[in-house]
Structure formats: C-alpha cells, structure tokens
C-alpha positions as CSV (number, residue, x, y, z in Angstrom):
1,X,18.0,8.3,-33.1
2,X,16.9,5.8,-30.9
3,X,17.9,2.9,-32.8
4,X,21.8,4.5,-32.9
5,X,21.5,4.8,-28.6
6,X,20.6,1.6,-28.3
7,X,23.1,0.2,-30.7
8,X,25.5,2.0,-28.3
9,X,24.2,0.8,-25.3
10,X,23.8,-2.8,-26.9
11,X,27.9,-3.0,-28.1
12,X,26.8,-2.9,-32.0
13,X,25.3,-5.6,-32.8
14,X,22.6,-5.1,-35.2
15,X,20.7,-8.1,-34.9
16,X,20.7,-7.9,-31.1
17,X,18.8,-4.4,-31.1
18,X,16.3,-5.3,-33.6
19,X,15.5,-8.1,-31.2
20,X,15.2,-5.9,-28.4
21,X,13.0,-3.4,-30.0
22,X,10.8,-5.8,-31.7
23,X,10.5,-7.3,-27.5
24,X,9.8,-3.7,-26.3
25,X,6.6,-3.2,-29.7
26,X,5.8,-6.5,-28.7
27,X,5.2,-5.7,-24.6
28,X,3.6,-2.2,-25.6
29,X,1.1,-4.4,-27.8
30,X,-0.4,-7.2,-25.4
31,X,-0.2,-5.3,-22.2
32,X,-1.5,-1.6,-23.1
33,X,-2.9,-1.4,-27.0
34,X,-4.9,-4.4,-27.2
35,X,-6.8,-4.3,-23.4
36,X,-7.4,-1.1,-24.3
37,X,-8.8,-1.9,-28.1
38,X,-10.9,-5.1,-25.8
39,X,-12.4,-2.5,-23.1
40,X,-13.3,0.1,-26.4
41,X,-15.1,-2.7,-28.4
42,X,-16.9,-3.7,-24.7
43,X,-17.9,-0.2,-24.1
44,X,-19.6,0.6,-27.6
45,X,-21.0,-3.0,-27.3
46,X,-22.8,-1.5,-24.3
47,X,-23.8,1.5,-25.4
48,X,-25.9,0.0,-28.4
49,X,-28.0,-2.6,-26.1
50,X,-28.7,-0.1,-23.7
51,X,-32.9,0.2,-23.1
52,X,-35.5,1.6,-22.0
53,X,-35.6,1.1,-18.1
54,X,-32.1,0.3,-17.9
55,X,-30.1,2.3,-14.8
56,X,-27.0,3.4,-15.8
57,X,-24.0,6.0,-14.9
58,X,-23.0,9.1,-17.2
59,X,-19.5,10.2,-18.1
60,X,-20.2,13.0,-15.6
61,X,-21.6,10.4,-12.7
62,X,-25.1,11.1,-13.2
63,X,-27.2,8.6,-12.0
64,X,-30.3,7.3,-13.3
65,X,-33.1,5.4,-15.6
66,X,-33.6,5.7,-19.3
67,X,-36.7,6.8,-19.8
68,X,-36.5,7.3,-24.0
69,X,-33.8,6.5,-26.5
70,X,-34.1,8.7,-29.7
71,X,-31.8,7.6,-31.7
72,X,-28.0,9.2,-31.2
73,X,-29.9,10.9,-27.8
74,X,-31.4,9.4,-24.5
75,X,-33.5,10.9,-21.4
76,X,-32.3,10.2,-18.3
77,X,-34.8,10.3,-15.2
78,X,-33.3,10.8,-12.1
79,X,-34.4,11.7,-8.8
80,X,-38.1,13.6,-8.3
81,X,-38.9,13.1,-11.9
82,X,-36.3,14.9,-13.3
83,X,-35.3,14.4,-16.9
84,X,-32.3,15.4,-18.7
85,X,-31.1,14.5,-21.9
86,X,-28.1,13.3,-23.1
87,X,-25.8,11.6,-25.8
88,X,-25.4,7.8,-26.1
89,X,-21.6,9.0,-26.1
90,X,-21.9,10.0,-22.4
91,X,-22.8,6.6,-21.3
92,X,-20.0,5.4,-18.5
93,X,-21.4,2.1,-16.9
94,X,-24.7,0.4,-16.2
95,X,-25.3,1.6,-12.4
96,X,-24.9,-1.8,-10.9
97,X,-22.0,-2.3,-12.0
98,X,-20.6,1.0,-10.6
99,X,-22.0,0.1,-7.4
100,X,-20.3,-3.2,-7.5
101,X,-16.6,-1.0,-8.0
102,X,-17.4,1.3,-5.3
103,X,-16.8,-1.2,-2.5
C-alpha cells in the first residue's frame, strides 16, 4: 500500500521509490534504533557493576545506597535507616549522575 502511494506521488518510477524508501529505513536506523540499542547495552552494562555502597536512583526516583545485592534483588537504604528491596531491573541512574541532569 505504501509502496503503490509513493509510486504515485514519485511519477512511477520504480527505481526512484526504492531509493527513497531504502533513505527513509536508512534515517529510522542511525537516528532512533541504534542510539536507542547503544543507551540499552549502557544501561544493562550498569546495572551488572553496580555495588555495594554505590548511591543510585530507582525507576520510581527513589533515592539511596545499596546496602546488599542478592543476586537478581538489592536493598536499598535510604533515609533514617530505612531499607527496601528491590529488583536490579528498577535501577534508573547512579545518583550523581541524576544530580548532574537536574541542573
């Protein structure tokens, strides 16, 4: 369906369109697939070398320290002692960092 609108809007020429579409996969590719393949590899990079002591920021914006990582699970302590565990999966940032983006 597509490919007959554009041949209409391109005059018919076969060649010409497949061009154009092949541009258009192209553009899709290097400016919104693959930064967001680069910033999915960074963030599970991240997520394995976190540590014990390391302050970081939940999914949810929770702020606070590991205290223990057991295995797929980690405690975080936040203010007053508190602890709360989570999943390595709701790991958002390390805490500097989203101090550094909120000014």
């Amino acid at each position: 369906m597509i490919y007959t609108i554009l041949l209409q809007a391109q005059g018919g020429s076969g060649w010409t369109s497949m061009v154009f579409m092949l541009a258009i996969v192209a553009v899709f590719y290097f400016f919104m697939i693959r930064p967001q393949q680069k910033k999915a590899k960074d963030q599970k990079k991240f997520v394995e070398e976190v540590s014990k002591g390391d302050y970081i920021v939940t999914i949810g914006g929770m702020h606070g320290r590991v205290a223990e990582i057991e295995g797929d699970t980690f405690v975080l302590e936040v203010e007053k002692g508190g602890r709360i565990k989570f999943s390595k999966s709701s790991i958002s940032m390390e805490s500097t960092r989203a101090l550094a983006n909120k000014k």
